[in-house]
C-alpha positions as CSV (number, residue, x, y, z in Angstrom):
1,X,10.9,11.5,4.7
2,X,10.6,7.9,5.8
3,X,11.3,9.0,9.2
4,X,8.2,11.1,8.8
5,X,6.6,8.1,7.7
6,X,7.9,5.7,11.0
7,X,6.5,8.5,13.5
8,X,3.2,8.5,11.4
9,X,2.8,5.1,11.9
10,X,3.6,5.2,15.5
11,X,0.9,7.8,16.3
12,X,-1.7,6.0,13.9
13,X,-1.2,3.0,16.1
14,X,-1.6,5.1,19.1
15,X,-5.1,5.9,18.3
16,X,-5.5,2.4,17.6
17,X,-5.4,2.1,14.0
18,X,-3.1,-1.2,12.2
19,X,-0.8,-0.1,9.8
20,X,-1.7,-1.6,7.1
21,X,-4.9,-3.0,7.9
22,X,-6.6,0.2,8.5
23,X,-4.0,2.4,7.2
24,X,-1.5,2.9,4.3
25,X,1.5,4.3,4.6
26,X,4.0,5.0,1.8
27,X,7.5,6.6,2.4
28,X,9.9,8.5,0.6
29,X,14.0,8.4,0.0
30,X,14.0,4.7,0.5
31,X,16.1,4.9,3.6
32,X,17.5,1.3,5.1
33,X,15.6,1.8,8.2
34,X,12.2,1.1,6.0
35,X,12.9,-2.6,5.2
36,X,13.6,-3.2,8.9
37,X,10.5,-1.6,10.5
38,X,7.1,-3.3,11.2
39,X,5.4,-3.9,9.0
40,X,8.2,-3.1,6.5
41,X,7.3,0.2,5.0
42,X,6.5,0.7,1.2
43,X,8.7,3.5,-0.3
44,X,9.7,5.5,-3.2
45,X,13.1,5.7,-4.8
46,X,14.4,8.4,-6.4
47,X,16.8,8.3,-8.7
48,X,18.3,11.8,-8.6
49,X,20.8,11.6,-11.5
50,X,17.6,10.4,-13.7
51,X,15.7,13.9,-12.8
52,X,19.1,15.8,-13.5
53,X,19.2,14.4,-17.0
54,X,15.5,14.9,-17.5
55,X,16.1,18.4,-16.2
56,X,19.1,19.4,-18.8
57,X,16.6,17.3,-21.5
58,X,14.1,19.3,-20.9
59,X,16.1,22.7,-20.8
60,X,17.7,21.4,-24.2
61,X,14.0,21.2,-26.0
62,X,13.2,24.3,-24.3
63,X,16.2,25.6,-26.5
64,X,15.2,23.4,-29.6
65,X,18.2,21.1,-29.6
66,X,18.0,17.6,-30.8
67,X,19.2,15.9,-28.0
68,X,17.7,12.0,-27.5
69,X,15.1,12.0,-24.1
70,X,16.1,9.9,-21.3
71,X,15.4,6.4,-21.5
72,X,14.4,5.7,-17.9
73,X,12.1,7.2,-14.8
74,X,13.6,9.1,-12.3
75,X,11.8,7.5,-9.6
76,X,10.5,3.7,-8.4
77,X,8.7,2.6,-5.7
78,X,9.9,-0.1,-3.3
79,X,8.1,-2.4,-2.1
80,X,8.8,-4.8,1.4
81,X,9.7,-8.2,0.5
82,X,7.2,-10.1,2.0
83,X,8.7,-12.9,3.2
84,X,10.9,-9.8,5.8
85,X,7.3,-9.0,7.7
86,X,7.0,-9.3,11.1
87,X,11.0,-10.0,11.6
């Protein structure tokens, strides 16, 4: 998805919009690419084990068991470090 997000912000610029001045962007997958574009792009992390566990959690109430809930979020967002911008 951050891929999706790169060519977004190469058309936005194309109709003369700044990214992110004008415009926001926010990708998703937190792929390596994103810290090393310009500007760096925010994005979220998913932690896919996290939504598993939620998942069987969830199925597990659903089936009135006891079981403790998960003690963390499947998902974070990243965002640049700003001292990377414009490198």
């Amino acid at each position: 998805m951050n891929t999706q997000a790169h060519y977004f912000a190469a058309i936005v610029r194309q109709a003369g919009l700044r990214v992110p001045a004008d415009v926001s962007i926010v990708g998703f997958d937190d792929i390596e690419v994103a810290q090393h574009l310009n500007p760096p792009l925010t994005t979220v992390r998913v932690d896919k084990e996290a939504i598993a566990t939620l998942a069987l959690h969830v199925e597990l109430i659903r089936r009135d068991s006891v079981a403790a809930p998960p003690r963390r979020s499947p998902s974070q967002t990243v965002r640049p470090n700003p001292d990377r911008q414009g490198t």
